[in-house]
TORMAR-529041 format. One record per residue: residue in one letter; x, y, z of N, C-alpha, C in turn. Coordinates in steps of 0.1 Angstrom, whole numbers, padded with zeros to 4 digits, always signed. Example, Ala and Ser with C-alpha at 12.3 -4.5 7.8 and 13.67 -1.06 7.14 Angstrom:
2
A+0132-0057+0078+0123-0045+0078+0132-0033+0078
S+0128-0022+0071+0137-0011+0071+0129+0000+0079
This chain:
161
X-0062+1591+1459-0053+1600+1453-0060+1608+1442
X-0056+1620+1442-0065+1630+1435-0049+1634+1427
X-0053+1634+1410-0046+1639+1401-0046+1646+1388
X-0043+1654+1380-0048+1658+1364-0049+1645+1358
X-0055+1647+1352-0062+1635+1343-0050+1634+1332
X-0047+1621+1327-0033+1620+1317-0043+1611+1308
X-0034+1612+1294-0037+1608+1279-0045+1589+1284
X-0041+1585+1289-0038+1566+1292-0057+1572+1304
X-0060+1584+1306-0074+1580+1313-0083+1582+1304
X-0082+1587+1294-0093+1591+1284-0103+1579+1285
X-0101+1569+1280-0113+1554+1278-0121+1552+1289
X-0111+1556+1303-0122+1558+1317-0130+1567+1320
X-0126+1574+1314-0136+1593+1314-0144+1586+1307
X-0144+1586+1290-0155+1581+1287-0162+1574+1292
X-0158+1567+1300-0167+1556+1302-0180+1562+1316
X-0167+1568+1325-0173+1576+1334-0189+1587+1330
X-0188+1593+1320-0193+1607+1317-0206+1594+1311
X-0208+1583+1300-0215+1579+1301-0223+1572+1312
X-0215+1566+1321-0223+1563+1334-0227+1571+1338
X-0222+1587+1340-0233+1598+1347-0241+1598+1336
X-0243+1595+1326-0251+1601+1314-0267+1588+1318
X-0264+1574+1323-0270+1573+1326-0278+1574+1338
X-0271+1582+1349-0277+1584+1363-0283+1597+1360
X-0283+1602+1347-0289+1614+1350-0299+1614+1336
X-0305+1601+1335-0316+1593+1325-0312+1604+1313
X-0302+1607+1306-0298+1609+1295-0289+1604+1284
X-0290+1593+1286-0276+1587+1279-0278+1587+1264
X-0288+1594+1259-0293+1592+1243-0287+1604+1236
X-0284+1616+1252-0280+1627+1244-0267+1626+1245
X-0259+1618+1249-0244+1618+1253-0239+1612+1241
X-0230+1617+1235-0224+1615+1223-0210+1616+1222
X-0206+1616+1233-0191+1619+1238-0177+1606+1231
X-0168+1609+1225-0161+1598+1219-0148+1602+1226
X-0138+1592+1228-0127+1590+1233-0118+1599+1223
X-0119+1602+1211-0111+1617+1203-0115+1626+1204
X-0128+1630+1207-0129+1643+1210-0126+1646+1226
X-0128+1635+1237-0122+1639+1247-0106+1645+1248
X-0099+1630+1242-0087+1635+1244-0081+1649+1235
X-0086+1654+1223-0085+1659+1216-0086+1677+1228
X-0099+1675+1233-0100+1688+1241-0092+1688+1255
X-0088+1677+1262-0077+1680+1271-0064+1677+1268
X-0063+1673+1258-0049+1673+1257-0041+1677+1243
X-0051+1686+1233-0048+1689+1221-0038+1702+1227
X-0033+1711+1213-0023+1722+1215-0031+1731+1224
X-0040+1732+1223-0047+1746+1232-0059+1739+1242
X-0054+1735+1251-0070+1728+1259-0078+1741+1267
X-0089+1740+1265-0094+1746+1273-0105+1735+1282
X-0103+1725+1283-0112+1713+1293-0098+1711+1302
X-0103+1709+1311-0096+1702+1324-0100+1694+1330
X-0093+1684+1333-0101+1669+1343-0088+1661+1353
X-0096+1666+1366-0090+1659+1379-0096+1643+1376
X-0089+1639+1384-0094+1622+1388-0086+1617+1404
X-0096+1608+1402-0093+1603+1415-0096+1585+1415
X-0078+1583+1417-0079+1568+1418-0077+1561+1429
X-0086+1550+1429-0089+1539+1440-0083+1524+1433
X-0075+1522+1448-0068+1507+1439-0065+1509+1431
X-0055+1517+1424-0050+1519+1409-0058+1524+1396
X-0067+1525+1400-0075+1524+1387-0085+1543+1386
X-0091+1546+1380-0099+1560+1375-0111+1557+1382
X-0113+1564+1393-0125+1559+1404-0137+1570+1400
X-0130+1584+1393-0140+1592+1399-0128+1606+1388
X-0139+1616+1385-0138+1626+1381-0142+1639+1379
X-0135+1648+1379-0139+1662+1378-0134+1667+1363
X-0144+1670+1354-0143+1677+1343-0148+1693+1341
X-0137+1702+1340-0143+1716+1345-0133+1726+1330
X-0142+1736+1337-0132+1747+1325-0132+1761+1332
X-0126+1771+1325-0127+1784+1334-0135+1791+1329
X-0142+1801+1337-0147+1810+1334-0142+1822+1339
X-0150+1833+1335-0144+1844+1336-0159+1853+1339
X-0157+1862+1349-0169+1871+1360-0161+1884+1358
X-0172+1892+1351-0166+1904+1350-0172+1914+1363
X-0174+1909+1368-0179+1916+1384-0169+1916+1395
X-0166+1901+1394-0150+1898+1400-0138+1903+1394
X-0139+1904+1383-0126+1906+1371-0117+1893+1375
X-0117+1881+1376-0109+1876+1373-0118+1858+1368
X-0106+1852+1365-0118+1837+1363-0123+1827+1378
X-0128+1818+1374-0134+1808+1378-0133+1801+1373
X-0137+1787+1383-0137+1773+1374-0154+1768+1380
X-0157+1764+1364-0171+1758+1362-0168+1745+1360
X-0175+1738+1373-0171+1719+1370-0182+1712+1363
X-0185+1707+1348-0190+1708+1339-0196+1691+1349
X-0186+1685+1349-0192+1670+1353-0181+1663+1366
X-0190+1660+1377-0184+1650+1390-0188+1641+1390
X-0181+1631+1388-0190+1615+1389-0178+1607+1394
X-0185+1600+1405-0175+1588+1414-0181+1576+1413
X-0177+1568+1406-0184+1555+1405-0183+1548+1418
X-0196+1544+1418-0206+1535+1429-0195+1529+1439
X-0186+1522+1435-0178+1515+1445-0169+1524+1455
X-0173+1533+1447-0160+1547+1457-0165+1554+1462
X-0182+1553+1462-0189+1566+1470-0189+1561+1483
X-0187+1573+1490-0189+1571+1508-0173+1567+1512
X-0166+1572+1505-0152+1572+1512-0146+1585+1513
X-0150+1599+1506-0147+1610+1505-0141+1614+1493
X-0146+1605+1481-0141+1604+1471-0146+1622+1464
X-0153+1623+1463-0167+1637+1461-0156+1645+1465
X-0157+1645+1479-0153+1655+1487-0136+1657+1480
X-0132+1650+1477-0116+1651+1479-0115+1657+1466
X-0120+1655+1454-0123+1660+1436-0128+1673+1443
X-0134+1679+1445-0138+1692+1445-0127+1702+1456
X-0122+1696+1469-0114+1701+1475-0098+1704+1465
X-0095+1694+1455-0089+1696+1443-0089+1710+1436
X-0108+1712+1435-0111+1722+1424-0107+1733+1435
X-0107+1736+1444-0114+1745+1455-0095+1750+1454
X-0089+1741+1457-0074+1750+1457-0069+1751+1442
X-0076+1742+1433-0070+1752+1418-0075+1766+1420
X-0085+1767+1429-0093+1777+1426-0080+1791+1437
X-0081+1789+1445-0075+1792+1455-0060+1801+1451
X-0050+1787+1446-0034+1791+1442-0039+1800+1429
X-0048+1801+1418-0048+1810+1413-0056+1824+1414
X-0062+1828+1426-0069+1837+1430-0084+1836+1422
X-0086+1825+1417-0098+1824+1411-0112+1824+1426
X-0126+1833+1421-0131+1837+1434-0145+1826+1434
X-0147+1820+1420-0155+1809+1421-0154+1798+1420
X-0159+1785+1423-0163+1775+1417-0177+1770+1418
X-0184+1768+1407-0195+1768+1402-0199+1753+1398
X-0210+1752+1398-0215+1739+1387-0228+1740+1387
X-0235+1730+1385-0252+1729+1384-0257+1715+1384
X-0265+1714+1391-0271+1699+1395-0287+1697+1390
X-0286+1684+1386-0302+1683+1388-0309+1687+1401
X-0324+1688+1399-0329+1694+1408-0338+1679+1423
X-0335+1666+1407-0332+1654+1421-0325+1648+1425
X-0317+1655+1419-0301+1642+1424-0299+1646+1439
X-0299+1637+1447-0295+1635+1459-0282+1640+1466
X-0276+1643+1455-0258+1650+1460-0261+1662+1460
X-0270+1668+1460-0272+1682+1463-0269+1686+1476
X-0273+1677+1489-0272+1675+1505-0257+1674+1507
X-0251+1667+1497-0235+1665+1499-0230+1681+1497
X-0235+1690+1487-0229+1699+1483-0231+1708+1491
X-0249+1707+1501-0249+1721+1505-0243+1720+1519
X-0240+1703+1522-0232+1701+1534-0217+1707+1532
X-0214+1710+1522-0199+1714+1523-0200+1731+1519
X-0209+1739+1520-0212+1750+1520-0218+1757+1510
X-0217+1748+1501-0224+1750+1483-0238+1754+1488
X-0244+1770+1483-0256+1776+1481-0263+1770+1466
X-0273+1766+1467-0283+1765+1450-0281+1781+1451
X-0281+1788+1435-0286+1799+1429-0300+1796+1424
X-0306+1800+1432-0321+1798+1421-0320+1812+1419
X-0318+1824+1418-0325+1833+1414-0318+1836+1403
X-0309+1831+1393-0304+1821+1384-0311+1812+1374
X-0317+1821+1366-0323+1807+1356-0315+1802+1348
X-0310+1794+1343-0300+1787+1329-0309+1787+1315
X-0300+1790+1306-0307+1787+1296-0300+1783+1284
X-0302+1775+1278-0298+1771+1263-0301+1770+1254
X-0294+1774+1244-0292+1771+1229-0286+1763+1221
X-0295+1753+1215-0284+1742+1204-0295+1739+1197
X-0291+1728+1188-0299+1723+1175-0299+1735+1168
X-0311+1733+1161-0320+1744+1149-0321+1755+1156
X-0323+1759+1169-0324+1773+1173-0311+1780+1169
X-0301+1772+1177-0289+1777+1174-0283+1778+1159
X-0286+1769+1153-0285+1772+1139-0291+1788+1131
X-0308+1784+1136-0310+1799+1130-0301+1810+1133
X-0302+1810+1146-0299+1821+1152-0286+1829+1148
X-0274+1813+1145-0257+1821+1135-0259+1824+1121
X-0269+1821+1116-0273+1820+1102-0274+1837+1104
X-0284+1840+1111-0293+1856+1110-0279+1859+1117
X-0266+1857+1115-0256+1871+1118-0248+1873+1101
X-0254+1862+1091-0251+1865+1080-0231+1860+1080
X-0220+1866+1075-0212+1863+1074-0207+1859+1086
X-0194+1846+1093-0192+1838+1103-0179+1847+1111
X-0183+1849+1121-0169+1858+1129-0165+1852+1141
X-0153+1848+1134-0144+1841+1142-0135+1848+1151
């Protein structure tokens, strides 16, 4: 069963988003706490979203996503920030069934994407491009945080909110 994620799954997300944090040999940079999750889906204004999908009762697997917005398309999108199906649920269509989730949020609201980004070894790449998912490589990503990011709001001088 595939559902919105409610207040009582928060401790399973986390726990989730660290388990991908370790399949994707980062878990030093994961810093994620059970109040700032619940805080961002379920505070006055959320802008995080999270499907789930439960097996035997319990938070098997998750989709953490938000919208975006394509000014080419002129309308939004949803960007799925994090998919993770714990080990005991993979190979049942668990994957498949969380994204077919995202695919009709995407759908009932005329939204024309659904996006994400994978490592370039993770093995669920073949899952994705089995369900029609193209890689963008002509697409580079890039980011800013730490001290860069710091300079960089500093040199706009006063903070604009």
């Amino acid at each position: 069963m595939i559902r919105p994620a409610e207040p009582d799954d928060v401790p399973a997300l986390v726990e989730m988003v660290y388990e991908l944090a370790d399949f994707e040999r980062a878990r030093d940079l994961c810093h994620l706490s059970e109040v700032q999750l619940r805080a961002a889906l379920f505070g006055p204004s959320p802008a995080v979203f999270c499907h789930v999908a439960v097996v035997d009762g319990a938070p098997a697997g998750m989709a953490l996503w938000f919208l975006t917005y394509s000014t080419w398309e002129g309308v939004h999108g949803v960007y799925l920030e994090d998919l993770y199906v714990r080990p005991a649920a993979r190979g049942r269509g668990t994957g498949k069934a969380l994204l077919a989730a995202l695919a009709a949020v995407c759908v009932a609201h005329g939204y024309r994407r659904l996006e994400w980004g994978v490592l370039d070894w993770n093995p669920a790449r073949q899952f994705y491009e089995h369900l029609g998912a193209e890689p963008k490589s002509e697409w580079v990503p890039y980011r800013l945080s730490g001290a860069p990011l710091e300079a960089l709001a500093a040199s706009a001088g006063a903070p604009t909110s």
